[in-house]
N, C-alpha and C positions, 0 to 999 in steps of 0.2 A: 529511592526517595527523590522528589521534585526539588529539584532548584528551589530555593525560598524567591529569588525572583521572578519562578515562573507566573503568569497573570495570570490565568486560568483555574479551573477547580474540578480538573481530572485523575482524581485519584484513581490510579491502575488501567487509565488506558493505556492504550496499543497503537502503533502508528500502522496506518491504512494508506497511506499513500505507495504504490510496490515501485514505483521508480521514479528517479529524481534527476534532471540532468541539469548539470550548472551550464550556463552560456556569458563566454564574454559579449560584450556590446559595448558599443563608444556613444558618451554622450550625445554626441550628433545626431544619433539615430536609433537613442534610447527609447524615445515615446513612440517612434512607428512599432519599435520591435515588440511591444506589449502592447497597443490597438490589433496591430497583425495578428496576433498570438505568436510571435515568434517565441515570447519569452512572458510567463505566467505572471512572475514575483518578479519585480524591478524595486531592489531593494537598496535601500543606502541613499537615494537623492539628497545630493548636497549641491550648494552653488544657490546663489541670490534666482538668477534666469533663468534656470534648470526645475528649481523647486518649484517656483511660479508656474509652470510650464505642465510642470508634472500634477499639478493640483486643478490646474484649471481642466487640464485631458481627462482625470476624473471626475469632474463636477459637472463637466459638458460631455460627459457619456451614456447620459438618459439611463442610469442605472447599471450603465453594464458595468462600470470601472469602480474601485472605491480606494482609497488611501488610509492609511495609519502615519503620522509623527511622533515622535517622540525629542528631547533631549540626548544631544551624543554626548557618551561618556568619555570623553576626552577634549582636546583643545588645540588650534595652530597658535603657534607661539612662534618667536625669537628665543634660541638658545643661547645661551654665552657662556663662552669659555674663560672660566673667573682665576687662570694660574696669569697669563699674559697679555700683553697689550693693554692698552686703557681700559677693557672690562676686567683684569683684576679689582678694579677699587670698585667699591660697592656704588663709590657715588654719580661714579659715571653712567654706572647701568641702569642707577634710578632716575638719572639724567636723562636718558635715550628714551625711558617709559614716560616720561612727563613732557617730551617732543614730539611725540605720537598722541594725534589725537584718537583712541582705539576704540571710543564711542562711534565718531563717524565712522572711521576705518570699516570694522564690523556691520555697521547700516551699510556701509557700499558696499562690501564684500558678501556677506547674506541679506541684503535686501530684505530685511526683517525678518527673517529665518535663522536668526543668531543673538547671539549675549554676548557679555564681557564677565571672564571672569578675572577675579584676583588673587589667584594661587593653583597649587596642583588639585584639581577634584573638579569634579562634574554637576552641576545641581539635579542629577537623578541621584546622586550618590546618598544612601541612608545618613552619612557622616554630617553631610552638607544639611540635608534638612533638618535634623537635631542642632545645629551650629550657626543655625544661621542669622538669630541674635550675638551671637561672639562676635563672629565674624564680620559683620557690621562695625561692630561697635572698635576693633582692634582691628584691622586690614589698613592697609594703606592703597587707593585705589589708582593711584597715581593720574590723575585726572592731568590733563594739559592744561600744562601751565608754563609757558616758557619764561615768565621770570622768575618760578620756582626750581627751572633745572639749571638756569643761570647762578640759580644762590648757589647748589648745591656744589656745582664745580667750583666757584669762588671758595665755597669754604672747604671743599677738597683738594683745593694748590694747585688747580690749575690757572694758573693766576699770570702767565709772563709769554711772550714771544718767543721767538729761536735764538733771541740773543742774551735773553736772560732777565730780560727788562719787563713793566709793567705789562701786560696787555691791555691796549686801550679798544680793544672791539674788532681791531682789524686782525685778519689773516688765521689762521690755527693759534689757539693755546697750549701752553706746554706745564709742563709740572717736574720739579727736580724729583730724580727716582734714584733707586739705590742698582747699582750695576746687576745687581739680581733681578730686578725689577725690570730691567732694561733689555733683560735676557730676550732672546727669540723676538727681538722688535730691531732690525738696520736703521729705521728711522730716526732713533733715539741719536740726541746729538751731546756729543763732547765739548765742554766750553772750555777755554786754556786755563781758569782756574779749578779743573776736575769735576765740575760741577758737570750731573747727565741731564737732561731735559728731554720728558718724551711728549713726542707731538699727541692732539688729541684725533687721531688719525683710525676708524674702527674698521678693521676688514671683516668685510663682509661675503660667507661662501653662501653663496645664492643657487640654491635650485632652477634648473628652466624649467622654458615650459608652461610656466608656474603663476595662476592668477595673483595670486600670496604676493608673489618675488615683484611681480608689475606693479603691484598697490605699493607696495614698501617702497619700492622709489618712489614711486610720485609722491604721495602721503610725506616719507622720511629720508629717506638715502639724500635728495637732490629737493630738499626743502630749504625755503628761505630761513628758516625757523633753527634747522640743524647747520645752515652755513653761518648764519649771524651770531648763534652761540660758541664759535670759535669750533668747532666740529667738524669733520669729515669724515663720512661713512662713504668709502670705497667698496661696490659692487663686486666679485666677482663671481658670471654666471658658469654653472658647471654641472655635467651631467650626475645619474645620481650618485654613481657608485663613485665618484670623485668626492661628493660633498660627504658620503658614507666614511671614506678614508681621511678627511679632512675630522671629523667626529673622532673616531679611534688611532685617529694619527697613525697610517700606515700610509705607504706609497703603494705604487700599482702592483708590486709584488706582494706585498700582505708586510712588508718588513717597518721596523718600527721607523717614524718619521721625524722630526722635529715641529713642535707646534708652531703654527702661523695666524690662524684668522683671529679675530676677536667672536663675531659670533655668526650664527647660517640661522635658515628657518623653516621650518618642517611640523611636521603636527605629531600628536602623541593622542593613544588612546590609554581608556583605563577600564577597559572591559570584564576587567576580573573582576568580582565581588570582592579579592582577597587585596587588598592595601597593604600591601610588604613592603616598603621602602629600602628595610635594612641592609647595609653594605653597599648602600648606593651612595654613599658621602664617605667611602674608606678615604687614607692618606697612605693604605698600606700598595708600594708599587708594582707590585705582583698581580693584586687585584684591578687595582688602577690599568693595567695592561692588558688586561681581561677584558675591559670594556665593563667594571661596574661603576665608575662613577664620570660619567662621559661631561658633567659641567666641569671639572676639575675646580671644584667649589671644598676646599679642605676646611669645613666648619666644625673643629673638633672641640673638645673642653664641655663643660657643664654647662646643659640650655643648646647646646650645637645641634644643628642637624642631623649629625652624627651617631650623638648623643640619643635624640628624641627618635629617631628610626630606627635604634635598635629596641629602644626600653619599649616603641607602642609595640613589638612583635615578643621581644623576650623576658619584658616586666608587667606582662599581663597575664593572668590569668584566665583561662576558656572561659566565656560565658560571662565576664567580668565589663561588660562594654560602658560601664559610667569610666574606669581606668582609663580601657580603652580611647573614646573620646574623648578625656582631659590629654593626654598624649596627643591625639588628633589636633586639636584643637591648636595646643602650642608648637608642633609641626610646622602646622599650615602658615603659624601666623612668624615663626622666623624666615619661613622659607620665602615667606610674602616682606618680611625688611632686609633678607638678605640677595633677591632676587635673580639667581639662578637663569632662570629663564623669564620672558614676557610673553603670558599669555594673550593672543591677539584673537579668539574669537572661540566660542562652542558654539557651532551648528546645531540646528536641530535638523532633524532627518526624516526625510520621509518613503514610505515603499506602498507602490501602487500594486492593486491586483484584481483580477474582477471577481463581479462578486458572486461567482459560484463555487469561489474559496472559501470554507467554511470549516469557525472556531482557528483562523489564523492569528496566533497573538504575538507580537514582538516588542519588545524596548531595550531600552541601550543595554541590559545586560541579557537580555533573550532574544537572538538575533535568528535569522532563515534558518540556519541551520539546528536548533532548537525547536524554534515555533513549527519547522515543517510536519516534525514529528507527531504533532499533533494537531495539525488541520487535516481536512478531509475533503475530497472530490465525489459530488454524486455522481453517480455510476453512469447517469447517462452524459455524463464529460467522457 
């Protein structure tokens, strides 16, 4: 049986192509490698420069080349670790989304080859195009607005200095927290009448390398925007399998670690058709150490995360999809007031090939190694 997302309308053929060989290649010298023919299918183009690049080599190749886009099924984001440091409290993090202007961000970052979304889904996704009245209408898009992320700390008590007094504008804000609260943070100060005060100080594990990691400072980390609002978001750049262990909290031997950053930024896909959320918001610590719930986001109780990602997998019945998307729907829209993660851009994507590739079809859920199967080479290739 076909994929329901396959594009085509080949019931019972055969793949014809007898061999297939994958080739790495680096950007640099991605578009010689497909004008040469080094490489047939150069699939996946992402990047503002890159896609441009890639479009223009087909359009200026008198026929020989042709391209396909599509919407990618996933999103680069800002994750946040919601157990410690100032992105525990919800309001800090929608503080951080409304410091980011993630409109431009995404025009500089995809060069118009990109969107903003506001939540987990893709707009190829079936959910999203049934939804997308709700989700208007109930999202919060978190638009920059720096004196709306001012209010927000103001009425989430970050309200005082290191010494316990007003903040008048100058220097880091702080907020009285409960020693729990204050856990896995040294910053956190002691004042001689017990009171804890934690600075609004965000660590940040930063991938290198990393176009993403270079925008997010300039844009946020070292904004006048995030220093004026009493805020400091501290960098630190680190390879991947560092920023990996920083995620599941191990050290370089795999052994458990004590939590440190506030949040890193990395992308996510959502390439399955199957939206299984469930046991990705446990509080149980077994699981939790397993690596299934990496925001450490414990939204438990009636209406929680929790809650709503087990009942859209195990309070639905096959075949039941009006169920199914009222569960979707109010997923999406806690996951979007309680903000886990900041989505900062879905790509669209594009893959060049010339054009004596024929009946090649791809989209974000029918990728090369799908569509290969059923495109075809004339014999005299």
């Amino acid at each position: 049986t076909l994929n329901p997302n396959f594009p085509g309308n080949y019931e019972g053929a055969k793949p014809t192509i007898a061999k297939v060989i994958y080739k790495k290649v680096v950007s640099a010298t991605q578009l010689d490698d497909l004008k040469s023919g080094g490489v047939d299918v150069l699939m996946g183009i992402t990047g503002g420069a890159e896609t441009d690049e890639a479009v223009a080599a087909c359009d200026n190749s008198n026929g020989a080349f042709v391209y396909t886009h599509y919407s990618r099924a996933g999103y680069g984001k800002l994750q946040f670790f919601c157990d410690v440091t100032p992105t525990q409290f919800v309001e800090v993090r929608q503080a951080i989304a409304m410091l980011l202007d993630r409109a431009s961000f995404t025009d500089t970052f995809c060069a118009g080859w990109g969107s903003v979304v506001n939540g987990p889904y893709s707009s190829a996704m079936w959910q999203y195009q049934e939804s997308k009245d709700v989700l208007a209408d109930n999202l919060n898009s978190y638009a920059f607005d720096v004196d709306a992320a001012n209010k927000l700390l103001d009425e989430g008590g970050w309200t005082m200095n290191e010494k316990g007094e007003a903040w008048t504008g100058e220097g880091l804000r702080h907020k009285e927290v409960t020693a729990e609260q204050a856990e896995n943070m040294d910053e956190c100060i002691e004042l001689s009448d017990g009171r804890i005060l934690m600075p609004l100080i965000i660590k940040w594990c930063s991938s290198e390398k990393n176009n993403v990691s270079d925008l997010l400072a300039t844009m946020l980390a070292n904004s006048d925007n995030v220093k004026n609002s009493g805020m400091s978001i501290v960098q630190d750049t680190v390879d991947w399998d560092t920023l990996l262990n920083a995620i599941y909290r191990k050290d370089a031997d795999g052994n458990a670690a004590a939590p440190y950053y506030s949040m890193t930024n990395l992308a996510t896909n959502l390439t399955s058709t199957i939206y299984d959320y469930s046991f990705s918001w446990t509080d149980d610590p077994a699981k939790v150490a397993q690596g299934y719930n990496t925001t450490y986001l414990y939204d438990m109780g009636e209406g929680g995360l929790d809650e709503l990602s087990m009942d859209m997998v195990y309070k639905t019945a096959a075949g039941d999809d009006a169920t199914y998307l009222d569960y979707w729907q109010k997923y999406i829209i806690r996951w979007n007031e309680m903000l886990p993660e900041l989505p900062l851009y879905s790509n669209i994507l594009v893959t060049g090939y010339p054009t004596w590739v024929e009946n090649y079809e791809e989209n974000a859920y029918w990728d090369f190694a799908h569509a290969v199967l059923y495109a075809s080479i004339p014999s005299a290739q």
